[in-house]
N, C-alpha and C positions, 0 to 999 in steps of 0.2 A: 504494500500500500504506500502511498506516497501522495503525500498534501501540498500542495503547490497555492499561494496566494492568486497564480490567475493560469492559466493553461495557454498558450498560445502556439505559434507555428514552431518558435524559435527553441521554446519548451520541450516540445514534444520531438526535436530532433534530436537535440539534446540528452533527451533519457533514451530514446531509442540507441544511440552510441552507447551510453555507459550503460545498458542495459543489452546489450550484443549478445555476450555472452549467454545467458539466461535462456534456458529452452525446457519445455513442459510445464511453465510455472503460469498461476492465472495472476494480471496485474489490474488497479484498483487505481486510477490515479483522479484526483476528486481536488478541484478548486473552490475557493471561499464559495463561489455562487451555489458549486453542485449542494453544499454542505448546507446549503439556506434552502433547495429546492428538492432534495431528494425526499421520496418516502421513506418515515422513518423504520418501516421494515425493513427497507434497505441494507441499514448497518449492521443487520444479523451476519452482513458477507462479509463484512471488516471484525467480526469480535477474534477468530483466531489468526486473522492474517497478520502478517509482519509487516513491522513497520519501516520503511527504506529510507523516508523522510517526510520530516513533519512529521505534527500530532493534531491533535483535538477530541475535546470532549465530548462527547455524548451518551444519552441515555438510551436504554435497550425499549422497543417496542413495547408495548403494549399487549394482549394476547388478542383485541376486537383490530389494533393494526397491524397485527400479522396477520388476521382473520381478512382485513378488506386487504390486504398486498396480495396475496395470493388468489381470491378470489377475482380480483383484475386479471391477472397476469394468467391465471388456468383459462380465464375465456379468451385471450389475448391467442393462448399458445393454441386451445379450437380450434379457433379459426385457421390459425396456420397450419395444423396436422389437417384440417379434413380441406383445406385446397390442394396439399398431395396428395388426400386421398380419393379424393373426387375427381379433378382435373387432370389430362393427361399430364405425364412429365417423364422425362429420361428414366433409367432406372439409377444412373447415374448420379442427378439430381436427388431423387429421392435417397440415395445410401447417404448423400454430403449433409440430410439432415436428422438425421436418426440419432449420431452422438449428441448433438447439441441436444435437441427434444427430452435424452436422455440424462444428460446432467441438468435439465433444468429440472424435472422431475425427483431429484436427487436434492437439489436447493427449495424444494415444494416439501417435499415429508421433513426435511430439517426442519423446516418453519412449523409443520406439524407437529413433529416433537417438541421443540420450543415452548411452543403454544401451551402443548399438555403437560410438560415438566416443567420448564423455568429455563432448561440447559439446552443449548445448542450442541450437536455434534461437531467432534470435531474432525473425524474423519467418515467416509462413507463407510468403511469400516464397524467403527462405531456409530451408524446409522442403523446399515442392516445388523448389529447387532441387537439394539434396540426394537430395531421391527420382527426379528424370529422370536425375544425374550419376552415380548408381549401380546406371539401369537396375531399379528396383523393381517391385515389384506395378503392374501400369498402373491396376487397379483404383482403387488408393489415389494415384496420381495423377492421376487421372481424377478424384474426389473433391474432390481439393484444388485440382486447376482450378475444379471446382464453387462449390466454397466462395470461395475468392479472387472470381469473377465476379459474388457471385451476385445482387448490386441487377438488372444486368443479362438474369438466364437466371430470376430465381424462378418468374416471370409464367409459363413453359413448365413446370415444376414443380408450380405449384400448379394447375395444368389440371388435371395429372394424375398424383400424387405414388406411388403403388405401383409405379413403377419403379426411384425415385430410395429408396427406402424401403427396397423388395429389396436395392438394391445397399449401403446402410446396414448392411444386416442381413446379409448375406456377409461386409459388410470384418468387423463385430464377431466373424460366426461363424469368420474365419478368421484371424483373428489372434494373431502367438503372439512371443511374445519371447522 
């Protein structure tokens, strides 16, 4: 994570350089404004990340706005899964969205967890651990077996992705906090 007073062109080439080396890592970089306009569920994706530079304060969600973030964002992601699901597209196409669909899905039960305990997970690890030890949707564990595996299992997936895509498209349509 990295807090910048204002983000600009000159900014962003800048960390891109000192930032080169760095590969597999997710990066978070947030300016005074973002930090004045983000949803405060939001910050549930800043409580384990490290900090690269800069700080600031803030307080953890709420459990009613973790409740409206995700219920935004699950119909947000709908609509994107059933236009590949509906609408023609390469199959190509459709495997380049499958991981994303799938870690946002992974950033949706954290927030469930949250919600229902106080504690965020901190790895997916300790997500799906959470979701076998109190007996959850198998769907959504089934999922995040998916996801955990998936260097492994993609190659079977992008054979043939409208299974793995349907079931995408259930966890979104039945999720409810």
């Amino acid at each position: 994570m990295a807090i910048v007073s204002k983000l600009d062109e000159e900014k962003i080439y800048s960390m891109r350089e000192a930032l080169a080396d760095l590969h597999g890592v997710s990066m978070y970089v947030l300016d005074r404004d973002d930090l004045r306009t983000i949803h405060k569920a939001m910050f549930l994706q800043l409580v384990h990340s490290e900090k690269l530079y800069g700080d600031f304060e803030y307080s953890l969600p709420s459990k009613e706005e973790v409740r409206e973030f995700v219920n935004f964002w699950r119909r947000e992601r709908l609509d994107d899964i059933r236009h590949y699901l509906i609408l023609p597209h390469s199959q190509e196409k459709i495997n380049s969205v499958l991981y994303p669909f799938l870690k946002r899905a992974s950033l949706y039960l954290s927030c469930l967890v949250y919600a229902e305990t106080g504690i965020l997970p901190k790895t997916r690890k300790e997500l799906l651990a959470y979701l076998e030890r109190t007996k959850s949707n198998n769907l959504w564990i089934n999922m995040m077996k998916t996801l955990d595996d998936w260097d492994s299992c993609k190659s079977k997936y992008f054979e043939n992705p409208l299974p793995l895509l349907l079931q995408i498209e259930t966890f979104y349509r039945t999720l409810r906090l």
